[in-house]
PASEBA-1860 file (N, C-alpha, C; in nm, 3 decimals):
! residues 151
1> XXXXXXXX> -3.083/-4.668/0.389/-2.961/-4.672/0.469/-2.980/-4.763/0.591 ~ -3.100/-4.746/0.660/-3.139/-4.830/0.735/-3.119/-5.047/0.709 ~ -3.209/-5.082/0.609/-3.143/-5.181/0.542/-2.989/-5.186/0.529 ~ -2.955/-5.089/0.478/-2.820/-5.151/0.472/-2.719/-5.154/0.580 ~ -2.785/-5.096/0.742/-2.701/-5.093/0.830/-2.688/-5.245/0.866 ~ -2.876/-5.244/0.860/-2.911/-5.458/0.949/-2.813/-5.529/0.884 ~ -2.811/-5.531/0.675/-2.702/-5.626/0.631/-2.580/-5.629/0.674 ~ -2.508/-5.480/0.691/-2.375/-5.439/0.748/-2.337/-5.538/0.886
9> XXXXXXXX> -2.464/-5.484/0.970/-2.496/-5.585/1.113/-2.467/-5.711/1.086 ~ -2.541/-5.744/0.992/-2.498/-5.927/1.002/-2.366/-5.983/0.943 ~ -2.336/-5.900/0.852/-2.197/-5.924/0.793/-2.083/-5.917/0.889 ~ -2.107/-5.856/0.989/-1.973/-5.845/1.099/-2.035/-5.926/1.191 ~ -2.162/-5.982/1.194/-2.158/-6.057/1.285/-2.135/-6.212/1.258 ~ -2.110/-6.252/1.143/-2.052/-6.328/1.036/-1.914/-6.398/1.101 ~ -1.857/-6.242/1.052/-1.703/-6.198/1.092/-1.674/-6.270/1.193 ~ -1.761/-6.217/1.291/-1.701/-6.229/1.463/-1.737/-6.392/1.484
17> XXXXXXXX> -1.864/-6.430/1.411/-1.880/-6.590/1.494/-1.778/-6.666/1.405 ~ -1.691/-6.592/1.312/-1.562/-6.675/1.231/-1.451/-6.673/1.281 ~ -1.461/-6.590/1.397/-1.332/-6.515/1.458/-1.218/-6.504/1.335 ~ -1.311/-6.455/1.202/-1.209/-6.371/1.130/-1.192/-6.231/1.088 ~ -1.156/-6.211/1.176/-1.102/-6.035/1.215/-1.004/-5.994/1.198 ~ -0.889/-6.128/1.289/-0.747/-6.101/1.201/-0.690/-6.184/1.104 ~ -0.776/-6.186/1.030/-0.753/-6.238/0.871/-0.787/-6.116/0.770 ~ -0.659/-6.030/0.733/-0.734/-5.944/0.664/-0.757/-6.002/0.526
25> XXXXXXXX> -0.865/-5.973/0.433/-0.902/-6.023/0.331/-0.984/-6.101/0.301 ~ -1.005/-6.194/0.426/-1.110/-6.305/0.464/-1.249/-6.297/0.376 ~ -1.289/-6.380/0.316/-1.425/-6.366/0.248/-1.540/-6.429/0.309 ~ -1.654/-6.322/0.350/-1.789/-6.388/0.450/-1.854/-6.486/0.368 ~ -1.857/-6.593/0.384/-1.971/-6.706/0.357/-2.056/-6.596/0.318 ~ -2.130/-6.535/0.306/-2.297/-6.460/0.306/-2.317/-6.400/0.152 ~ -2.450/-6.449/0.102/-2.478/-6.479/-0.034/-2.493/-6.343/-0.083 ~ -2.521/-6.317/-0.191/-2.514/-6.157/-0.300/-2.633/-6.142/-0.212
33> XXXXXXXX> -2.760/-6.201/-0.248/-2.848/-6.188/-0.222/-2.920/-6.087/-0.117 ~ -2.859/-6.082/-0.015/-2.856/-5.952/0.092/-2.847/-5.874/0.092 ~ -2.792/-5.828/-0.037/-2.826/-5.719/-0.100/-2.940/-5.639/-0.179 ~ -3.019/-5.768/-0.183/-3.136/-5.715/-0.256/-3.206/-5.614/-0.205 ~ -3.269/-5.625/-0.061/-3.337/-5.546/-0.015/-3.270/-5.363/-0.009 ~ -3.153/-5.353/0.044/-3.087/-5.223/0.050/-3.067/-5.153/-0.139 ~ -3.036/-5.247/-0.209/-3.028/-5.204/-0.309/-3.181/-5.189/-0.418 ~ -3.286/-5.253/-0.403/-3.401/-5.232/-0.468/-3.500/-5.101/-0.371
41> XXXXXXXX> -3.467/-5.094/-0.251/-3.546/-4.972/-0.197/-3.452/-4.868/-0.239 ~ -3.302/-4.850/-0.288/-3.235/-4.757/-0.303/-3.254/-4.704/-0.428 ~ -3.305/-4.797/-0.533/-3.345/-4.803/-0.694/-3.456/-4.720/-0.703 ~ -3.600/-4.788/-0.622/-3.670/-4.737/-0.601/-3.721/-4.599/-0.562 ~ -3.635/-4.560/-0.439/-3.627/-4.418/-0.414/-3.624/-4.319/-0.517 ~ -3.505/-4.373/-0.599/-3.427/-4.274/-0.673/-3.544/-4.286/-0.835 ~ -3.618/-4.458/-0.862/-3.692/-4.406/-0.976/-3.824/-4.307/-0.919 ~ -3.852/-4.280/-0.802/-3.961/-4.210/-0.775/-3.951/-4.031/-0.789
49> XXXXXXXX> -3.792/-4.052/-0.736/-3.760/-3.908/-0.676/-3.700/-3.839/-0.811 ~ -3.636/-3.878/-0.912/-3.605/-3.848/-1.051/-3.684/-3.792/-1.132 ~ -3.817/-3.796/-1.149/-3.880/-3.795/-1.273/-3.985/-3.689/-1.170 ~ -4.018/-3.679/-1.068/-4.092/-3.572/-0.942/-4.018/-3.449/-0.986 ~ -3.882/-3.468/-0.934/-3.781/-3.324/-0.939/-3.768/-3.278/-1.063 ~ -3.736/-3.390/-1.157/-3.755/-3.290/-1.297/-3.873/-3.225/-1.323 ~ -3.982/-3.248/-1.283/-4.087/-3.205/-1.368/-4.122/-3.108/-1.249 ~ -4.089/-3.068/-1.162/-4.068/-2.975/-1.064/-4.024/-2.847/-1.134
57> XXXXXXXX> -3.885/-2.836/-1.180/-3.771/-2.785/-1.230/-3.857/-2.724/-1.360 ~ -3.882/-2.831/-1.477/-3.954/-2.799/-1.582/-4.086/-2.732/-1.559 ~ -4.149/-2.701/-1.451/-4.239/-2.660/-1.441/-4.237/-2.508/-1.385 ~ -4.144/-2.496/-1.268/-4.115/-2.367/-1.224/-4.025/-2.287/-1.234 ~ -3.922/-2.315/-1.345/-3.791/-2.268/-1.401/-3.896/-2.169/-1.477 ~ -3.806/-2.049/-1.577/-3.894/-1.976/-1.607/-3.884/-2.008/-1.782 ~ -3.959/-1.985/-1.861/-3.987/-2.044/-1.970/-3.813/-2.031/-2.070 ~ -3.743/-1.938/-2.018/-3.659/-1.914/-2.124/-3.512/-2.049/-2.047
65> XXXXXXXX> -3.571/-2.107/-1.937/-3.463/-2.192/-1.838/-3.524/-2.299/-1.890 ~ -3.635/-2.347/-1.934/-3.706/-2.508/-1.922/-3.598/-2.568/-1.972 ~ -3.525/-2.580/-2.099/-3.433/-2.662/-2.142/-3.344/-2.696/-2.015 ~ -3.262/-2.573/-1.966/-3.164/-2.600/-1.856/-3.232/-2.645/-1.732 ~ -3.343/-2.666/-1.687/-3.379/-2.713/-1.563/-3.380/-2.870/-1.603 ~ -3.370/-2.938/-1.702/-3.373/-3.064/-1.721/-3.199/-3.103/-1.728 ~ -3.098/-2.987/-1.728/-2.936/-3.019/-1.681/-2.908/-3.009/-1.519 ~ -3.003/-2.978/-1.480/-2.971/-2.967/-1.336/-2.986/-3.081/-1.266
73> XXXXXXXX> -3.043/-3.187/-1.301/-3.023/-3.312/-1.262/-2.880/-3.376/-1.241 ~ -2.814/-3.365/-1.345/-2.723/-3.409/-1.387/-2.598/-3.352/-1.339 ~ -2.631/-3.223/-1.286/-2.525/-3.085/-1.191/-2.552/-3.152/-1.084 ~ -2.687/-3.154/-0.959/-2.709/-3.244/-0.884/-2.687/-3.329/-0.841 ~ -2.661/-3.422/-0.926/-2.593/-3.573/-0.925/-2.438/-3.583/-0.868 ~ -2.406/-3.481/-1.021/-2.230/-3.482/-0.942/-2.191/-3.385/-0.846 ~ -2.245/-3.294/-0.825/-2.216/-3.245/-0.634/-2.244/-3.335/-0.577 ~ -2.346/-3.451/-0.579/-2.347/-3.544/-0.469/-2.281/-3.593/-0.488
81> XXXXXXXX> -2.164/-3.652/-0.606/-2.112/-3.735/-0.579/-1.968/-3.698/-0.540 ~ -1.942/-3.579/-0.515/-1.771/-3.489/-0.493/-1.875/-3.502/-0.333 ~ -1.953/-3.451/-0.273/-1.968/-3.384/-0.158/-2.009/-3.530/-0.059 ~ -2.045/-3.618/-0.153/-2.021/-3.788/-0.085/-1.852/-3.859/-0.008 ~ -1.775/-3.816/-0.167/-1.658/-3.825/-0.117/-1.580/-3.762/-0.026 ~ -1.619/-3.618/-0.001/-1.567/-3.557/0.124/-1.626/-3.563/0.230 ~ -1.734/-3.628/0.264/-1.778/-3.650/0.357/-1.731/-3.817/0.388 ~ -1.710/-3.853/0.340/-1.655/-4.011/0.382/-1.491/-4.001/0.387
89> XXXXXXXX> -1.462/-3.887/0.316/-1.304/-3.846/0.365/-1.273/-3.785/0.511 ~ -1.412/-3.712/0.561/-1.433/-3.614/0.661/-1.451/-3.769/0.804 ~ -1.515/-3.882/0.754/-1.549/-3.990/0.818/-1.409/-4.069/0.842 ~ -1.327/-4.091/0.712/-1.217/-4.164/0.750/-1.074/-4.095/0.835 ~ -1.086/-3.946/0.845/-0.996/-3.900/0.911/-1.045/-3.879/1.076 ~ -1.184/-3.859/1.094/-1.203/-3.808/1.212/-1.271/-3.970/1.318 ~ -1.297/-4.075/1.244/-1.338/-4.199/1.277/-1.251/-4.308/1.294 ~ -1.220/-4.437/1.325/-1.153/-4.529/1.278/-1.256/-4.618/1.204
97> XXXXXXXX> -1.359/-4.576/1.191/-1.493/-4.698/1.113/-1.452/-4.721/0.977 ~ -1.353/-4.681/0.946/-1.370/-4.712/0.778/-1.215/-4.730/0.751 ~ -1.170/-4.827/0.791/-0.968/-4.819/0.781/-0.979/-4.970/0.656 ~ -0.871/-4.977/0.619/-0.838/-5.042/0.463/-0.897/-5.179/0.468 ~ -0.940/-5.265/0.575/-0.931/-5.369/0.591/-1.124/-5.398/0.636 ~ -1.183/-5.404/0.532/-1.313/-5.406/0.568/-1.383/-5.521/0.669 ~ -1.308/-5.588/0.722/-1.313/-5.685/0.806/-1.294/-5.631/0.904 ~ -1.225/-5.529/0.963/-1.262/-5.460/1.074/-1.319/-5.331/1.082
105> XXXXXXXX> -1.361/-5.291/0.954/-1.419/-5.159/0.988/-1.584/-5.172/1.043 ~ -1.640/-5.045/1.102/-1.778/-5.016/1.126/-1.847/-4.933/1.042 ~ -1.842/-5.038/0.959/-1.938/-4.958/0.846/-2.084/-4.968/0.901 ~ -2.152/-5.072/0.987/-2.247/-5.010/0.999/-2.309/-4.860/1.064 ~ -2.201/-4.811/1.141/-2.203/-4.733/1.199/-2.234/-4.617/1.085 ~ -2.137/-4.641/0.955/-2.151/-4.507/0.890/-2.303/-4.506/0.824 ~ -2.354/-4.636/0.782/-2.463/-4.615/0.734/-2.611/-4.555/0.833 ~ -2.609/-4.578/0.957/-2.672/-4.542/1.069/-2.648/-4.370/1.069
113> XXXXXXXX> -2.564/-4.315/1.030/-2.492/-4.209/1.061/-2.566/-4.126/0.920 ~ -2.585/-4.219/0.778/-2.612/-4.138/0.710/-2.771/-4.168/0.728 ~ -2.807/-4.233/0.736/-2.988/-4.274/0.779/-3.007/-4.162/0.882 ~ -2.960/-4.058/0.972/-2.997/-4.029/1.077/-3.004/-3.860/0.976 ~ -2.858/-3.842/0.886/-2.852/-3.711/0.822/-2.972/-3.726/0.699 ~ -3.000/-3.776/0.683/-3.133/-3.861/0.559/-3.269/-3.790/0.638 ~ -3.241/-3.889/0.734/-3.363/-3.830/0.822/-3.406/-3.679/0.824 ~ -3.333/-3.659/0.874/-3.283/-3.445/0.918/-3.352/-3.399/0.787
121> XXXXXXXX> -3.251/-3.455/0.691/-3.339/-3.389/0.556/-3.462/-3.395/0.485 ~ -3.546/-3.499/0.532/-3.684/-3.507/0.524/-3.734/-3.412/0.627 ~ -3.705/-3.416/0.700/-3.732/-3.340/0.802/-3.779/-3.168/0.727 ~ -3.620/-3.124/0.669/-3.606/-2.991/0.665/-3.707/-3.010/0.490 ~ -3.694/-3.083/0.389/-3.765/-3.102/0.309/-3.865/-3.099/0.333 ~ -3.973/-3.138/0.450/-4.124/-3.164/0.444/-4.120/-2.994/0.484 ~ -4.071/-2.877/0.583/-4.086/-2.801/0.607/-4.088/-2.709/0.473 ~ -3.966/-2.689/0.406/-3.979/-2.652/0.310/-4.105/-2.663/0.232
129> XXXXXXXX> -4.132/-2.740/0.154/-4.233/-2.794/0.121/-4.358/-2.775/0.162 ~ -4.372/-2.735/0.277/-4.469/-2.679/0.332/-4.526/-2.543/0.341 ~ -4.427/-2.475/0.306/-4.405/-2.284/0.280/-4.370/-2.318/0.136 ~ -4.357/-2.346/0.070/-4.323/-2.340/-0.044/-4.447/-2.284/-0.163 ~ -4.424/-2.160/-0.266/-4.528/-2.101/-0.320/-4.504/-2.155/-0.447 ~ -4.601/-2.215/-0.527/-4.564/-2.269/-0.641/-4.585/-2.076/-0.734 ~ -4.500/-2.124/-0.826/-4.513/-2.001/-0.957/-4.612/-1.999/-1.008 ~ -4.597/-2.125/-1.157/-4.685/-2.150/-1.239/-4.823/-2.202/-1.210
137> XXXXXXXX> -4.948/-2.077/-1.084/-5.035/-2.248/-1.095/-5.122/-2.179/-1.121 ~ -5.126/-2.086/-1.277/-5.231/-2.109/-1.337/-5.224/-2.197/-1.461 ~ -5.305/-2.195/-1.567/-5.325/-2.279/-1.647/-5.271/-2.223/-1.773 ~ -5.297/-2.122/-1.776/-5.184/-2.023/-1.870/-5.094/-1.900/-1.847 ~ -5.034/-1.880/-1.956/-4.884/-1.779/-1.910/-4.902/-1.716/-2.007 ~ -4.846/-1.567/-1.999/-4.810/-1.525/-2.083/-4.696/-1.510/-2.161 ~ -4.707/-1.531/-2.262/-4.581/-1.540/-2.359/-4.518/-1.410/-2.414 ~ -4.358/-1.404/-2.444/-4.272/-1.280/-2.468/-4.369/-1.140/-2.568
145> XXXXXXX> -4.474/-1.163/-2.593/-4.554/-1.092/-2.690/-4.685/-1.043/-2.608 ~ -4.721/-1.084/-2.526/-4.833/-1.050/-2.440/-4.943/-1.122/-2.447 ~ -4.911/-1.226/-2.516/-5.060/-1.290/-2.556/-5.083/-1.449/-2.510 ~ -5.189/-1.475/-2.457/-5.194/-1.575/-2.328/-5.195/-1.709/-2.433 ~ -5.126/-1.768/-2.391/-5.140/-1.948/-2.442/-5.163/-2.023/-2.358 ~ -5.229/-2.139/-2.409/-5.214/-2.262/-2.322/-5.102/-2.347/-2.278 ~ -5.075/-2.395/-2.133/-4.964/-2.435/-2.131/-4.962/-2.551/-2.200
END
């Protein structure tokens, strides 16, 4: 989020040395390319943090859940993506940073705004994480019959 505030930054500062602000629609000179950085650490994140949480899930769900802890990704996903939209609904009513005309909005502002709630949640994540008792950590379980297998 950070990255993508600096690009946000330069894109309005684009804007302003064009003095096109009141041009709504105006297109910035500034190449795809600037995107690379915000969008390959955002890729990245998400191939690291994907395949961690599942096997999290698959590991401490309880044997008769393993199938369904590998749908919870996918439950996950779309609450973030309803609870994204009300929060940028919650942004466009109570802000003027985000009005129809992206040539004057402050979008960097919103991305600063979500880098800071990002933050918080590493925050409350590393704590968690820190008290956190794993279930499964022996090497075997017992199965519905009483009799110990290997995991």
């Amino acid at each position: 989020m950070m990255s993508s505030a600096l690009v946000e930054r330069r894109r309005a500062t684009v804007i302003h040395s064009h003095e096109a602000e009141v041009h709504p629609g105006w297109i910035v000179p500034m190449s795809a390319v600037w995107l690379m950085l915000p969008l390959a650490l955002a890729g990245g994140a998400e191939a690291l943090h994907f395949p961690g949480q599942v096997g999290l899930y698959y590991q401490e769900f309880p044997k008769a859940l393993k199938n369904t802890s590998t749908g919870m990704m996918a439950v996950l996903i779309a609450l973030g993506f309803y609870l994204s939209t009300a929060f940028l609904g919650v942004i466009r009513h109570a802000t003027t940073w985000l009005p129809d005309d992206l040539n004057h909005s402050r979008l960097e502002k919103v991305y600063w705004l979500i880098a800071v709630l990002v933050t918080i949640n590493f925050g409350y994540y590393l704590v968690c994480a820190k008290f956190y008792k794993y279930q499964n950590t022996n090497s075997t379980e017992k199965d519905s019959v009483g009799e110990v297998s290997a995991i």
